[in-house]
C-alpha positions as CSV (number, residue, x, y, z in Angstrom):
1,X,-11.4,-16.0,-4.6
2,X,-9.8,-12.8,-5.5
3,X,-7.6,-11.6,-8.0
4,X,-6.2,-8.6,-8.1
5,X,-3.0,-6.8,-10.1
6,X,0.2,-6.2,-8.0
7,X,2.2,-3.5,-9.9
8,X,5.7,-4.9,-9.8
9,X,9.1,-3.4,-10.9
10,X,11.7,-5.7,-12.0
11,X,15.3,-5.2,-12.6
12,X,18.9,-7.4,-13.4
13,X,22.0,-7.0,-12.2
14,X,24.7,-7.7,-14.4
15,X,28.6,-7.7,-13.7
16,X,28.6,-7.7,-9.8
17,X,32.2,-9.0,-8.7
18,X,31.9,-12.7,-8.6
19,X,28.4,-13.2,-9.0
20,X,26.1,-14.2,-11.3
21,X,23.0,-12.4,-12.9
22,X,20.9,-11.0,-9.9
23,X,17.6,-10.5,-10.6
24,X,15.5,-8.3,-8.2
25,X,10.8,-7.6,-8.1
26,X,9.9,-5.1,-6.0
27,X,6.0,-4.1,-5.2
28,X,4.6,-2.0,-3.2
29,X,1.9,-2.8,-1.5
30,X,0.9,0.6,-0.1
31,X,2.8,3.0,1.2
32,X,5.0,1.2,3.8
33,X,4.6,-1.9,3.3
34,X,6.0,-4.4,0.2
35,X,7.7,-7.1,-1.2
36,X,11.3,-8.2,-2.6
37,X,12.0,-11.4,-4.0
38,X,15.9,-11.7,-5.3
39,X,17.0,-14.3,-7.4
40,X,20.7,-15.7,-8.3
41,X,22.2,-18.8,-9.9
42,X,18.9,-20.7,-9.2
43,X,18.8,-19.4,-5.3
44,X,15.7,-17.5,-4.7
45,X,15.1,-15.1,-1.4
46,X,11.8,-13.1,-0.7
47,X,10.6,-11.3,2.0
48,X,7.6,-9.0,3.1
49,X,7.8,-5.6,4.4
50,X,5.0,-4.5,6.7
51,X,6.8,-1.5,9.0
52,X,8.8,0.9,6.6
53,X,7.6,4.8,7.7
54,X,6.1,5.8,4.3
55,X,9.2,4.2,2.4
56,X,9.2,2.5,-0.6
57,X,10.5,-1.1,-0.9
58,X,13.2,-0.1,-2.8
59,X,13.9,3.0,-0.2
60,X,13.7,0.7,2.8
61,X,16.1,-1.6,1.3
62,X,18.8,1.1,0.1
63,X,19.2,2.2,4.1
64,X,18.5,-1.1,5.7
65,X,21.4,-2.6,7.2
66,X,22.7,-5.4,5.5
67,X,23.1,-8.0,8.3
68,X,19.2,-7.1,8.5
69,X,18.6,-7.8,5.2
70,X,20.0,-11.7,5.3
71,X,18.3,-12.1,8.7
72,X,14.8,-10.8,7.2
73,X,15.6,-12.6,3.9
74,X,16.7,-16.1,5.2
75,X,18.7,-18.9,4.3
76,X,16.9,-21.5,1.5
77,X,17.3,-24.9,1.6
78,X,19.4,-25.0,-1.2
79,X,21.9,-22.4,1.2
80,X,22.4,-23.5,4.8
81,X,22.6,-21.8,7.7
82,X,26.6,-21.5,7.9
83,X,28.4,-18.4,7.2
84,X,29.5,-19.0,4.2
85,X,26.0,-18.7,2.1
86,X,25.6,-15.8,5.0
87,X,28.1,-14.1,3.5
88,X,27.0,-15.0,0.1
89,X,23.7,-13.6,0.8
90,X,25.1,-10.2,2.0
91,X,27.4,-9.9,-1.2
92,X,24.0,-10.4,-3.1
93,X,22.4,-8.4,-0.6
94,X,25.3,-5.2,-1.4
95,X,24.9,-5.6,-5.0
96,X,21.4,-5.2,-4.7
97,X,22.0,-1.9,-2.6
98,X,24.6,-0.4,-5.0
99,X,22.4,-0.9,-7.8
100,X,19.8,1.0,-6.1
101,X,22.1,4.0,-5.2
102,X,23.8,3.8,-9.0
103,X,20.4,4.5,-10.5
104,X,19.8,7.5,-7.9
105,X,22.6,9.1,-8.9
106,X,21.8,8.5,-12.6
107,X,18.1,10.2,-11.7
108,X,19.9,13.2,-9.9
């Protein structure tokens, strides 16, 4: 077996309207492909990556459509497949996004 270091970047998201603390790893595998697993109030969603032209994770993310997102993300057991935790997951989902775009501007 093995072993090998995964550079990860990890970040909370505090204050979001009506949502708990949201806490987001990102790592890049190589260029194009990588990971995202997002955590809130005991839900966890992850997902892999393997087709973003040259992107980032966090690029891909900030201009992938959201409905994409909760499809590639999925429902946990804990959430259901109803619209309800849908929508929960795209409000997560958003939060996630605007974070991305508030720090952007903050580099710029």
């Amino acid at each position: 077996m093995t072993v090998n270091p995964l550079p990860c970047v990890a970040q909370t998201i505090k204050d979001a309207p009506g949502l708990d603390w949201i806490y987001v790893y990102w790592s890049d595998v190589e260029p194009g492909k990588g990971h995202v697993t997002i955590t809130c109030y005991g839900s966890a969603w992850c997902a892999y990556f393997g087709g973003m032209p040259g992107d980032t994770i966090r690029q891909f993310f900030q201009r992938a459509d959201t409905s994409y997102l909760v499809t590639k993300l999925g429902i946990t057991p804990q959430l259901k497949q109803t619209k309800q935790h849908a929508n929960y997951l795209a409000k997560i989902i958003d939060a996630v996004k605007a974070s991305l775009a508030e720090k952007q501007e903050d580099a710029a």
